[in-house]
C-alpha positions in Angstrom: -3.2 27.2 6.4 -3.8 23.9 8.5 -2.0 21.1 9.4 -5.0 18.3 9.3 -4.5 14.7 11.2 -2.2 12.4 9.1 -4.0 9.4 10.5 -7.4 10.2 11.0 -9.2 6.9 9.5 -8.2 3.6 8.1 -8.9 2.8 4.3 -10.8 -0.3 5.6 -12.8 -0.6 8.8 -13.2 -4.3 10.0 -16.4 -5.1 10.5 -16.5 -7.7 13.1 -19.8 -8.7 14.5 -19.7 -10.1 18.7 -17.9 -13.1 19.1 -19.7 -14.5 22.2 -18.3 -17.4 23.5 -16.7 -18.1 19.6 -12.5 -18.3 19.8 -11.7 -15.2 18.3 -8.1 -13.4 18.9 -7.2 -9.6 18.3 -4.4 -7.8 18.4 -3.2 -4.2 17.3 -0.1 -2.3 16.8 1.1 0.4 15.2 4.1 -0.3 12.2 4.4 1.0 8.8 3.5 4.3 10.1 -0.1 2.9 10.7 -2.2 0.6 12.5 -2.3 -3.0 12.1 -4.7 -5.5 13.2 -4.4 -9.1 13.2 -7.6 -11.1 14.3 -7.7 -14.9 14.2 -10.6 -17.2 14.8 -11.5 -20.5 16.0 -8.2 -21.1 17.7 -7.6 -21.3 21.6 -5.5 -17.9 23.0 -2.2 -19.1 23.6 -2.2 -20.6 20.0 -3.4 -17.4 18.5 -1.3 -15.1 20.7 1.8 -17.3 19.7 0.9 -17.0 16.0 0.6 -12.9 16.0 3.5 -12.8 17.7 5.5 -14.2 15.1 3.4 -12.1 12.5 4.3 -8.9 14.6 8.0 -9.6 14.6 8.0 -9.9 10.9 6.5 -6.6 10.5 8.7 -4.8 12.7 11.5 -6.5 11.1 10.2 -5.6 7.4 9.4 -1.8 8.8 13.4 -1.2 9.9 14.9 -3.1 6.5 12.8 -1.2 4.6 12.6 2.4 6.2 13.4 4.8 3.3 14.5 8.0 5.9 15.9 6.5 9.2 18.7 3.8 9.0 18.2 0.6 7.2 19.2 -1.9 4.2 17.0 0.3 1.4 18.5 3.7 2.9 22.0 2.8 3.2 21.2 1.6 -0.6 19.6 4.9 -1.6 22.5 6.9 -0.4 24.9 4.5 -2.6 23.2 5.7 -5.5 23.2 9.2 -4.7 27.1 8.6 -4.4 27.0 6.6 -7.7 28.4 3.5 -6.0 26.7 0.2 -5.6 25.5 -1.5 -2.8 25.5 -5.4 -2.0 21.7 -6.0 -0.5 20.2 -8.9 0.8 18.5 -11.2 -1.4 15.2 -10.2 -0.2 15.4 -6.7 -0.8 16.9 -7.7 -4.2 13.8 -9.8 -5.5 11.6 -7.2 -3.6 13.5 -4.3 -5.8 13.3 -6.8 -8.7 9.1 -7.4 -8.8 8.9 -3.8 -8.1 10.5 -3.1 -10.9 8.1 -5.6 -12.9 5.2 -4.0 -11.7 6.4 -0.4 -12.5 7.0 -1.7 -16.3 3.5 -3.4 -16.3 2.2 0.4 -15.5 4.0 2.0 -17.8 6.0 4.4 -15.2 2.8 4.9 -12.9 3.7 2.9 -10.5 6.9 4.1 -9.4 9.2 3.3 -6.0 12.2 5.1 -7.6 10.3 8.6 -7.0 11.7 8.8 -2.7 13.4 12.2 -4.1 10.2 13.9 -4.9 8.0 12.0 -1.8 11.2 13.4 0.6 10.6 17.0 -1.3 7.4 17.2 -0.8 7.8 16.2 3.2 6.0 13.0 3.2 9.1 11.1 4.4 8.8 12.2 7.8 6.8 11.5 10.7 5.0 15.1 10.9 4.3 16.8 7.2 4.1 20.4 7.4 1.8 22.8 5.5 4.5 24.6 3.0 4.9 23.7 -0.9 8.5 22.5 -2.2 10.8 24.9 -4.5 9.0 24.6 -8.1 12.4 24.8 -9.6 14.0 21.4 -7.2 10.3 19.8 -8.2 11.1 20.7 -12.0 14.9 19.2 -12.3 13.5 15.7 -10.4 11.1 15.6 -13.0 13.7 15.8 -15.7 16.3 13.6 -14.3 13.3 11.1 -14.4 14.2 8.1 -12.1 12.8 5.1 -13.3 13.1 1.8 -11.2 14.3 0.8 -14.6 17.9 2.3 -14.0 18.6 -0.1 -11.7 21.4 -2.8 -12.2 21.4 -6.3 -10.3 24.3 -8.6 -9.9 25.2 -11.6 -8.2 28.2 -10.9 -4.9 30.2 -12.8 -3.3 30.7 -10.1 -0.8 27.8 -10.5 0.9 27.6 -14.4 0.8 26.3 -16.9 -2.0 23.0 -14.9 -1.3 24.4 -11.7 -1.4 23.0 -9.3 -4.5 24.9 -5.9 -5.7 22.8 -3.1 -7.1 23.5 0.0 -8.9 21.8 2.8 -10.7 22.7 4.9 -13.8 20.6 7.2 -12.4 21.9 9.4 -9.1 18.5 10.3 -8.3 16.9 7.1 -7.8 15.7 7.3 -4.1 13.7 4.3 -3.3 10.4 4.7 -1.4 8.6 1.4 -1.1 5.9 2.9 0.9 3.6 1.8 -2.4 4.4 -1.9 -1.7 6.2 -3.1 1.2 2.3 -3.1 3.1 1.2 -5.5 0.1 4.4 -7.6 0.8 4.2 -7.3 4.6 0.5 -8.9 4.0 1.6 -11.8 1.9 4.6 -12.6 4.7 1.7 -12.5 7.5 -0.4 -15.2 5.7 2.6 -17.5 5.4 3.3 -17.1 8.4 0.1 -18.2 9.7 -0.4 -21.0 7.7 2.7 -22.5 9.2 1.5 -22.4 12.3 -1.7 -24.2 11.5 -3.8 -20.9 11.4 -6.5 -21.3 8.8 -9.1 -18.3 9.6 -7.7 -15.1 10.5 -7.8 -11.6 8.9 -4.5 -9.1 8.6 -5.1 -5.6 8.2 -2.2 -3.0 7.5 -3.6 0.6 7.3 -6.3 -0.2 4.9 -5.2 -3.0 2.6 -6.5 -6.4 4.4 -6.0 -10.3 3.5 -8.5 -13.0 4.4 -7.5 -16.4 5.2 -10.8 -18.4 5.5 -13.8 -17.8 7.6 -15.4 -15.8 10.4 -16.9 -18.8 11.5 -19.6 -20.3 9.6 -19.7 -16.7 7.2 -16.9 -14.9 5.4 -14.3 -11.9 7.2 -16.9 -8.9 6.1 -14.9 -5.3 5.9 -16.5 -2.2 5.3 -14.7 0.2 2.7 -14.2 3.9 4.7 -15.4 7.0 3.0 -12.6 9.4 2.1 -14.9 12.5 3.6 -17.1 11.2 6.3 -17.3 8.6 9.3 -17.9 5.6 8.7 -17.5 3.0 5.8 -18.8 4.0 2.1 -19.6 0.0 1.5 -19.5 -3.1 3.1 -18.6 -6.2 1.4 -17.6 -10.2 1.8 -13.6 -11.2 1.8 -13.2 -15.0 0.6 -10.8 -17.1 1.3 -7.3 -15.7 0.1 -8.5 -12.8 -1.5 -7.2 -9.1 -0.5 -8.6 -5.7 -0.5 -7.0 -2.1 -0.6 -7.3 1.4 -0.6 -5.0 4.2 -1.2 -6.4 7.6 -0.5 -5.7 11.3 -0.1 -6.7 10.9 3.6 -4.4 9.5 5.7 -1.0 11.0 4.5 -2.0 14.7 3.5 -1.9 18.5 4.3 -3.8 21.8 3.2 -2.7 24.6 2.0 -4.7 27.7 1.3 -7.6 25.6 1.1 -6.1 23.2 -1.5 -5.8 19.3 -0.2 -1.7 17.7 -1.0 -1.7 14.1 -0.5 1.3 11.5 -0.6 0.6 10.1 -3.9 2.6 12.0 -6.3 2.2 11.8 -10.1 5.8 11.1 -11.5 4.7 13.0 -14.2 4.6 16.1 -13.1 6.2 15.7 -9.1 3.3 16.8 -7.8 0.4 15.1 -5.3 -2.3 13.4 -7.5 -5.3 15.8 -7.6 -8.9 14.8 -8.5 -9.3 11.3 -7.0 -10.1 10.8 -3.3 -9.6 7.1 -2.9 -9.1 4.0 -5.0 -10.1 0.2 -3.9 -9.0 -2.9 -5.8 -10.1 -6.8 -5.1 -7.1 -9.1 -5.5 -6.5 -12.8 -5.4 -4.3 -15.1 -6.2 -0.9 -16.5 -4.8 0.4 -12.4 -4.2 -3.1 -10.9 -3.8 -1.7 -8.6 -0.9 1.6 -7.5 -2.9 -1.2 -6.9 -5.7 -4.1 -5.3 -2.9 -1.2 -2.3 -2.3 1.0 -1.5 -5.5 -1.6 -2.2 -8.3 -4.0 0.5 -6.8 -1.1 3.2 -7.2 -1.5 3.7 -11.2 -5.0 3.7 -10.8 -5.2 6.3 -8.4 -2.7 8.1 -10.5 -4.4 8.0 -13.9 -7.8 9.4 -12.1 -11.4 9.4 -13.3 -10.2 9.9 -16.7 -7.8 6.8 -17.1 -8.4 4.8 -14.0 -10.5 1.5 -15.6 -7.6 1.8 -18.6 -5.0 1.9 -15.9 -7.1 -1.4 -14.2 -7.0 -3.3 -17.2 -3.4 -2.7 -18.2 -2.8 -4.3 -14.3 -5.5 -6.8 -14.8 -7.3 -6.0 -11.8 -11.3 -6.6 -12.9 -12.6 -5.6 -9.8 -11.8 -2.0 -8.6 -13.6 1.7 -7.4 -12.0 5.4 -7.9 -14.0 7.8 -6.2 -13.6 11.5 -8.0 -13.1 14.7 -6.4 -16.5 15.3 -6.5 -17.6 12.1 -5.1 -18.7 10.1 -7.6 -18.1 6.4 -7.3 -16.6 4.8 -10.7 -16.1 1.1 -10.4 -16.3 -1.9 -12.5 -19.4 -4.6 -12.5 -17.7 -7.1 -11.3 -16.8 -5.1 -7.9 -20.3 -3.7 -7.8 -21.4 -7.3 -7.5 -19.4 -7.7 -4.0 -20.3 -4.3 -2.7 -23.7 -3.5 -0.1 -23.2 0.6 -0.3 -24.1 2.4 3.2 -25.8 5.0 0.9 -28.4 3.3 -1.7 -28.3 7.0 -3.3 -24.5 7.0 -3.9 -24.1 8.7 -7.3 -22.4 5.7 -9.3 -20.9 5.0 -12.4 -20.4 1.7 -13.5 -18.3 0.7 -16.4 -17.7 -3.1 -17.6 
């Protein structure tokens, strides 16, 4: 029984060649429960440092009203429901709770943020997971009460302000986790924020799911896509211009016990960790490609080697990778096309 490193890789290593005497600004930090990494280039320091400054605050600022275990607007909410009161939010957590709940129809339950109950069962809402499995029987009645962002309730209140938004759930056990989407969100935020202050080339990366925002100079922001079992990226390829790239793996947020690997990403089908897929990678773009990049991959990753280019479809992502638990790489033609694999021999499947 071993307790492996939560963090021991990001889902996407930037791949950024020496500047020289080019403008280029980087800075890192640690939010979300991961790193970020915001690089800009062709823009003089103070400009730059300025710019990530703002983009910084806005993520520490979206980490503590979004924290689903430590005080905050979405846990003060969650313990409403678990009281079976209502809760006036702020209208961004509204419309955040609102799209969310969009996106978890579009994949037909798949997708799910209402699931914090089983992630907080399973010890994933915490800052250290230990090896030990949850009580089948607390695992089973979760299951059955079957929270569904669906149960949720919005309406307008005055109590909070003209802006003001109560919410309540006709189901107790609704826990919301946005773990699944507040990185996509956090992404789209970061290139607004940019834009307004005249930034035009940069790249944001939040654990793995990265936005571009136009060139690396006279080329395109390259990233390499990591392995999910060795060092080093499994693929390199090109970001353009407002697209977005992510990964969710069994990698990063994981323990083993008696040899057998539990990740975070739990099938709210059954309550338990997702077995059989090692990492999935989507291409997004479009005006929410990063909100897209992080909570489109989660039914893929879900539905595994079996469902996962059904599961792509129904989110009309075209471009996108699941890599089995043996290894094998299944990914669509149209993603193959932006790939340069590490490994020529990589045992691929490729599927329309």
């Amino acid at each position: 029984m071993s307790l492996l490193v939560r963090f021991a890789l990001l889902s996407v290593v930037l791949l950024l060649g020496a500047c020289g005497k080019e403008p280029f600004y980087q800075e890192q930090a640690y939010v979300f429960g991961t790193q970020v990494d915001v690089s800009i280039y062709g823009e003089d320091e103070e400009k730059s440092r300025h710019a990530v400054a703002s983009v910084m605050h806005d993520f520490q600022r979206l980490h503590d009203l979004l924290h689903a275990w430590k005080p905050s607007e979405l846990s003060a909410l969650n313990a409403a429901f678990a009281q079976g009161k209502s809760k006036v939010v702020s209208a961004e957590v509204a419309a955040m709770l609102q799209d969310a709940t969009k996106m978890s129809a579009q994949s037909g339950g798949l997708f799910n943020p209402a699931i914090g109950g089983l992630i907080q069962t399973w010890g994933f809402q915490a800052d250290d997971f230990k090896a030990v499995l949850p009580d089948e029987k607390k695992v089973a009645a979760l299951v059955k009460a079957n929270p569904q962002m669906s149960d949720l309730d919005f309406s307008p209140s005055s109590l909070a302000g003209e802006n003001g938004v109560k919410i309540s759930s006709r189901n107790p056990k609704v826990q919301i986790d946005l773990g699944g989407y507040a990185k996509g969100y956090a992404l789209d935020r970061a290139a607004d924020i940019l834009k307004q202050q005249g930034i035009h080339n940069a790249l944001i990366n939040i654990g793995g799911n990265v936005l571009a925002l136009g060139k690396h100079g006279s080329r395109a922001w390259r990233v390499g896509i990591q392995h999910p079992r060795k060092p080093g990226p499994l693929a390199t390829m090109e970001l353009r211009d407002g697209e977005a790239v992510g990964t969710s793996g069994d990698y990063q947020r994981y323990f083993e016990f008696r040899g057998k690997r539990y990740c975070h990403l739990i099938d709210p089908r059954s309550g338990y960790p997702v077995q059989g897929t090692q990492a999935v990678t989507i291409l997004t773009q479009g005006a929410h490609a990063g909100l897209l990049s992080d909570g489109s991959s989660k039914p893929i990753f879900v539905s595994g080697a079996g469902g996962w280019r059904a599961a792509a479809q129904q989110m009309q992502i075209s471009e996108a990778m699941l890599i089995d638990g043996d290894g094998v790489v299944h990914l669509t033609t149209a993603l193959q096309k932006r790939l340069e694999f590490t490994d020529k021999s990589t045992n691929r499947e490729v599927e329309p």
